[in-house]
N, C-alpha and C positions, 0 to 999 in steps of 0.2 A: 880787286885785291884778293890775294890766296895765299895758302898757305906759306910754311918754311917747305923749299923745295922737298922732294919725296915724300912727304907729309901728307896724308887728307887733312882737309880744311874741317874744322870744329861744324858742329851742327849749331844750328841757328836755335839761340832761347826762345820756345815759346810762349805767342804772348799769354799774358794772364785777364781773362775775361772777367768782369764784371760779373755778377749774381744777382738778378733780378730780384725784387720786392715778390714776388709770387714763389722763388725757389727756396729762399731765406723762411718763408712761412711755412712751405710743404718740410724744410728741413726741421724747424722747430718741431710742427705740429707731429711728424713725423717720431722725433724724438721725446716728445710727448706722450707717444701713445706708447712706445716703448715704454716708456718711466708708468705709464696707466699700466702696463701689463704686467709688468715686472712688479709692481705694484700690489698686482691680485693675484700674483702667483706666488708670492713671498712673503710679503708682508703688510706693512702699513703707509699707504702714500706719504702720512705727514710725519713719519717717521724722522725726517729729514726738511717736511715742507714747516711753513708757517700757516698756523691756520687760520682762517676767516676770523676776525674781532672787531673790523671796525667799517669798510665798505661793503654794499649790498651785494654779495658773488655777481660776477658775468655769466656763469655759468653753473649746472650744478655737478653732482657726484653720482659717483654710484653707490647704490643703498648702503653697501657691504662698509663702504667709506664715511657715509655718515657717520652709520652705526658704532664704528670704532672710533671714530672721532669725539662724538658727546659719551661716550662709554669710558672713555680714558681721562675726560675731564672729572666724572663721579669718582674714577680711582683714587684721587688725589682728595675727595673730602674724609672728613671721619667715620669711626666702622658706629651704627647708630644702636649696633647693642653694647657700647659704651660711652653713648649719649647718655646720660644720666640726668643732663636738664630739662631735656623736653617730654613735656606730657601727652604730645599726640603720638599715635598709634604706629609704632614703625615695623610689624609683623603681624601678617594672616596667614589663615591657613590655605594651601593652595587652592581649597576647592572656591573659596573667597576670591583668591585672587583671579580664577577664570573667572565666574561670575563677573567680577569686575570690567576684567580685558573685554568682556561679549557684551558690555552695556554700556561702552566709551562713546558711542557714537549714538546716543540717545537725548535730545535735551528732554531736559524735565519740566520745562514749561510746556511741552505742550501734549496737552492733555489730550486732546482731540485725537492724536493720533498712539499716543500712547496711555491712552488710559488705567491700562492694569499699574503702569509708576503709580500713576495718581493713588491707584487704590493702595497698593504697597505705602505711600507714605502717611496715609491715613491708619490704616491698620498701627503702623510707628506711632504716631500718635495718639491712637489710645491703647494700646500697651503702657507708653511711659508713662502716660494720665493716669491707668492703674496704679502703676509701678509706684508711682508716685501718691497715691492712695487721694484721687480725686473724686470728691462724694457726687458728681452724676458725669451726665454728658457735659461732655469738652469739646475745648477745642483747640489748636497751636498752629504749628508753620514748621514746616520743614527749612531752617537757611545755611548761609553757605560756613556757618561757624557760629560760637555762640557771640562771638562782636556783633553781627548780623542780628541775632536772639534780641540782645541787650539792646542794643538800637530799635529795634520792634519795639520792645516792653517796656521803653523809658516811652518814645512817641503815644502807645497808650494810655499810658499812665500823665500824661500831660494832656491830651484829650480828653479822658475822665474826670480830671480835674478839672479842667474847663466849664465842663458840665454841671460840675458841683458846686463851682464859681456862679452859677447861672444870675444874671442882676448885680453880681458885685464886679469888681474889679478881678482881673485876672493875668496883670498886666508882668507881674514877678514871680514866676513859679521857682522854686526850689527844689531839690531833691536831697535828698540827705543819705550817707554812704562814709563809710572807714576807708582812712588811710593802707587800709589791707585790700583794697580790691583792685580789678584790672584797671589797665590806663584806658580801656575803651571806657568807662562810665563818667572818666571826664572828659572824654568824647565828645559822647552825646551831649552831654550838658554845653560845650562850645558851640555844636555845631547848629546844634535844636534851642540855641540861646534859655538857657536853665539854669540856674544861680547853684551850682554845687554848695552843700555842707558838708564839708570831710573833715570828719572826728579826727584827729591826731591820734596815731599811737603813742606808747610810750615803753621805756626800756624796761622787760619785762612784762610786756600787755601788749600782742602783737595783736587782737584781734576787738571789737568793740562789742559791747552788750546796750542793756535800756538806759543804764543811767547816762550811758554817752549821747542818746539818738533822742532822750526828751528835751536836751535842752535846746533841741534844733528846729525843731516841730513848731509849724505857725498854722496858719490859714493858706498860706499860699506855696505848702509843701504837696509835691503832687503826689510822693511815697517815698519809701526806706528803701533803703537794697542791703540783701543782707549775704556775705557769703559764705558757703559750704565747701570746704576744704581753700583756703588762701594758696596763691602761689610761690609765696613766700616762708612760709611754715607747716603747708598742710592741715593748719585745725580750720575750725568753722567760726562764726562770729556766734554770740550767745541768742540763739534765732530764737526761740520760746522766751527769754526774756524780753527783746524785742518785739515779740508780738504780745507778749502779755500787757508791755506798758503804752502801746498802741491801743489794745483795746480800752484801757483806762483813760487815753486819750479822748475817746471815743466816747464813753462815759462819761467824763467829768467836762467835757468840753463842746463835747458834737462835732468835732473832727473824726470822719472817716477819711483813716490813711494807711492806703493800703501796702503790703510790705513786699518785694518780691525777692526771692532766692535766687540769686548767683551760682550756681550749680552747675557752670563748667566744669569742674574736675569732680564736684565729689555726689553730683548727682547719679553717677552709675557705682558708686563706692561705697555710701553710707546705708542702702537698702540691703546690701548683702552685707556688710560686715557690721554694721550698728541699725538691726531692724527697729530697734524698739526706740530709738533716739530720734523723737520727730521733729522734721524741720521744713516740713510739704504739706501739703491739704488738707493735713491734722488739724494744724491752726489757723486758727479761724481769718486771721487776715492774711495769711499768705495766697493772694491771687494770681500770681504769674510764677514763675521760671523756667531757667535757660539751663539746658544742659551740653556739653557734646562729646558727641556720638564719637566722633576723632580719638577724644584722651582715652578712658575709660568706659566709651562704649565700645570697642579696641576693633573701630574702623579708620582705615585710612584716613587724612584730612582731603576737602573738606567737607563735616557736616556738621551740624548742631542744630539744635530743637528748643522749641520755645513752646509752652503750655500754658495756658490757660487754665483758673480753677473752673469758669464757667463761660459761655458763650458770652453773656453780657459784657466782662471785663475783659474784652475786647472790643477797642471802641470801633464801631460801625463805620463811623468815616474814616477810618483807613483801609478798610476792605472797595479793592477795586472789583468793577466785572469788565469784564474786557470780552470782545468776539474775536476771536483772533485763529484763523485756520478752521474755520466753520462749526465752532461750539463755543459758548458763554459761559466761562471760568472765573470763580471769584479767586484773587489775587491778594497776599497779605505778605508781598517780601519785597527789599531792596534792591533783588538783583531779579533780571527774567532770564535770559540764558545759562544756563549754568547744568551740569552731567549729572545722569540721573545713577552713576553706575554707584553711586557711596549711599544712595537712598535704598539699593536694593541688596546692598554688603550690610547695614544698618539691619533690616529686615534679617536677610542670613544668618547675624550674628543672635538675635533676640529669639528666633527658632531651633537656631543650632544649641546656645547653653542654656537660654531661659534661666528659670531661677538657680538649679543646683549648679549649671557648668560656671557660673558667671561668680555664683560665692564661693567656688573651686577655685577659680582662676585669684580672683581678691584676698581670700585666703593663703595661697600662697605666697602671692606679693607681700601682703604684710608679714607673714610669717620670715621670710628673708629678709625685708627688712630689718623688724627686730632683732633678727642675728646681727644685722649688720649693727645697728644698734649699739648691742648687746658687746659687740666685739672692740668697737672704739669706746667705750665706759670704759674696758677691762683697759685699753692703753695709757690711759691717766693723763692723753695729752688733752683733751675735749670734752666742754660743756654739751648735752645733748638737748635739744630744747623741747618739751612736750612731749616724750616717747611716749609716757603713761596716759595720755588722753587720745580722744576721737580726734585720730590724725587719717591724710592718705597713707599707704604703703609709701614712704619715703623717711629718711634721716634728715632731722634738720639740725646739724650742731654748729659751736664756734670751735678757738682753741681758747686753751681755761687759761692758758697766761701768755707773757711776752717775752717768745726765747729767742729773739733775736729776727724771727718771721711772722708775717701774718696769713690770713685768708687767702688773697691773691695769691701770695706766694706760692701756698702749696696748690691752689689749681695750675698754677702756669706748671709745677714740677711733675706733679702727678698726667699731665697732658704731653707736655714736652718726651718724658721717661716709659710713662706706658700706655699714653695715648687716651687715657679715661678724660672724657670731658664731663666735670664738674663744676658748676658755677657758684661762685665769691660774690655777694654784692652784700650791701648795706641796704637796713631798712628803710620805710617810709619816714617823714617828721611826722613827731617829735622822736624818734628812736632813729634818726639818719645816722646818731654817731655806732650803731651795732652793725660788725659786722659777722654774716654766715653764710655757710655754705651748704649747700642740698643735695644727697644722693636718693635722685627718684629710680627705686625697684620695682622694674617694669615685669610683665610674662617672660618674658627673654631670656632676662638675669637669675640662671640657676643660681645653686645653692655653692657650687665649687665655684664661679664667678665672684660670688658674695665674699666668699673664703680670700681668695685672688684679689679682692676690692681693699679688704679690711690689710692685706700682709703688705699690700702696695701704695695707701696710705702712710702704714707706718713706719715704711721704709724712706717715705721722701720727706717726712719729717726728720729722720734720721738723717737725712744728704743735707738738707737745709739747716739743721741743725749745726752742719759742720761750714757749711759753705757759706750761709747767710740767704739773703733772701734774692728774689728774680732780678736782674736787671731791668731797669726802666721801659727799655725797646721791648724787652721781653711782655710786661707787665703789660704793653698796650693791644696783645694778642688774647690775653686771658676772655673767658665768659664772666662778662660781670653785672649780666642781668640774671633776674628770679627764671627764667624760660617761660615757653607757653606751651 
């Protein structure tokens, strides 16, 4: 066949070849590394990608790629010198912070090879045993927070009882504690099988004294716990009347029961800005407490400390010796691997301010506090709760009536509008039906913050005033725990 006469004939369609399984892959891979380069020459691979959340990679990245990857996830959380709930430590100084970066790769278990930790966390040790006015040699634990602490000093304090039990029955231990302290203390008592007695609060009486904790005291109480600064309101419980009607106990009865401080938040607090208000190794039964190092000792998380008044009241059978990497270490924590670099920021921080930088620092805090204080009194929308007692540096208020919003409200508004996260919760029972809110004034929070804090308050009081209160969907975003 051919063409239309005078015509060339059309060229013949070429055929269309198939693409091998091998050229399909070099085309991808190929297109691949283009998008890889273009990538690192421009910008950010997942710009456009989805990233890793739910199977293990095939493959990995290149560093610069990570990095910008978990980097852009922290963008999206809150800025944390407008955290205002939590009490651990969210700023060092930089010379802290290398310190730190150069000690990441050190565990602090093992002593053998890192001995000068070891000695570094002794040295901690009896500094706060001073600090804490402990009439001889001591002894504690460095652990990884004071949950850790608490966990230590209840398992002692139930050992020592046992002891004291010696011929009798020992079969129901108890512990006795306010509805003001952490949820780790009913913890312990679940997991260490311990009969909890938690004093109820009550509206107006956020914190418990003697007349609460005698009528809980048996034979088979293994001790009180008492705490110093609550996280809840920032006061203390009344520790010198509890150990006064302890020792009466003691007296009238021959019950030795010994008391311990709760002194997460306010045991780096109350030495510098309430010296003379003892609530540590003054008295006479106070034999243990837990402080950390994290809130108020303004190290990173985490760390926390546990002391002893004396070597004895730590019971013996819980100290292990182990050989382990060829030296024989005695052991008194819950965790063994665990970074030595907050044990030697702890250190840096007790050398670098010691007494004066440290009631420099505290002093300040409270001082802004009380403005802030000072500046919602002056708006007449809020009850202020304890300003005038041995509080931490923090505002504890409500609002004084019912203008159409409550608690919740104005945190979701004040979060939503300018980003301040502030936490709304209701207290312990008997006092569940109160509700407040807490602005904790950390190092961070100058004095124009404070200023900025009080005028942005009383402006979303002002919005809600008009608007009414959060939406429901809204309200289930709020902070509506005490923080930690």
């Amino acid at each position: 066949m051919g063409g239309r006469p005078g015509l060339p004939s059309p060229p013949e369609a070429p055929q269309r070849r198939s693409t091998t399984l091998g050229e399909r892959m070099t085309t991808t891979t190929t297109g691949q590394l283009q998008a890889d380069a273009d990538a690192a020459l421009f910008g950010n691979r997942f710009a456009i990608q989805e990233v890793p959340t739910r199977t293990f990679p095939a493959t990995g990245m290149p560093a610069l790629d990570a990095f910008r990857l978990v980097s852009e996830e922290m963008a999206l959380e809150g800025d944390p010198v407008r955290n205002l709930a939590t009490f651990v430590t969210t700023w060092m100084e930089p010379e802290a912070q290398r310190l730190i970066a150069a000690n990441l790769h050190r565990n602090f278990i093992d002593h053998a090879e890192y001995p000068r930790t070891a000695e570094i966390e002794q040295r901690c040790i009896r500094m706060i045993a001073d600090l804490f006015h402990a009439p001889g040699e001591t002894t504690g634990a460095r652990t990884q927070g004071s949950s850790e602490a608490i966990m230590l000093a209840g398992l002692s304090l139930k050992w020592n009882w046992r002891k004291r039990r010696a011929g009798s029955s020992n079969a129901s231990p108890n512990l006795v504690f306010g509805g003001d302290v952490h949820v780790v203390w009913e913890k312990f008592c679940r997991y260490f099988d311990v009969e909890p007695r938690i004093v109820p609060l009550q509206p107006g009486k956020y914190t418990i004294g003697p007349e609460d904790v005698a009528l809980h005291v048996d034979e088979n109480t293994i001790g009180v716990a008492a705490v110093l600064g609550t996280t809840f309101t920032g006061h203390k419980d009344d520790i010198v009347g509890i150990n006064d009607v302890l020792l009466q106990i003691k007296n009238d009865r021959g019950l030795d029961v010994p008391l311990h401080v709760d002194g997460a938040s306010g045991g780096f607090v109350w030495p510098f800005l309430y010296p003379d208000s003892p609530w540590d190794f003054r008295l006479e039964q106070v034999r243990s407490n837990n402080v950390s190092g994290h809130k108020f000792g303004l190290v990173y998380p985490g760390i926390g400390w546990l002391i002893f008044r004396e070597k004895a009241d730590l019971a013996k059978e819980l100290v292990f010796e182990e050989n382990y990497l060829g030296k024989t270490d005695s052991t008194f924590t819950l965790n063994f691997s665990t970074g030595s670099a907050m044990v030697r920021a702890q250190y840096y921080n007790l050398v670098r301010y010691g007494h004066a930088g440290y009631r420099y620092i505290l002093r300040n805090m409270q001082t802004n506090a009380r403005v802030l204080g000072e500046k919602l009194a002056a708006m007449g929308h809020f009850e202020l709760i304890g300003l005038d007692q041995e509080q931490l540096p923090l505002v504890a208020f409500r609002l004084a009536a019912d203008n159409g919003y409550d608690e919740f409200d104005l945190a979701w508004q004040l979060s939503a509008e300018r980003g301040w996260m502030l936490p709304a919760y209701t207290l312990p029972p008997d006092a569940q039906h109160v509700t407040i809110m807490r602005a904790l004034v950390k190092e961070t929070l100058s004095r124009e913050q404070v200023d900025l804090l009080a005028q942005d308050i009383d402006d979303a009081c002002a919005t809600l005033a008009k608007k009414g209160g959060a939406h429901e969907s809204e309200r289930r975003t709020i902070i509506v725990g005490p923080g930690h």
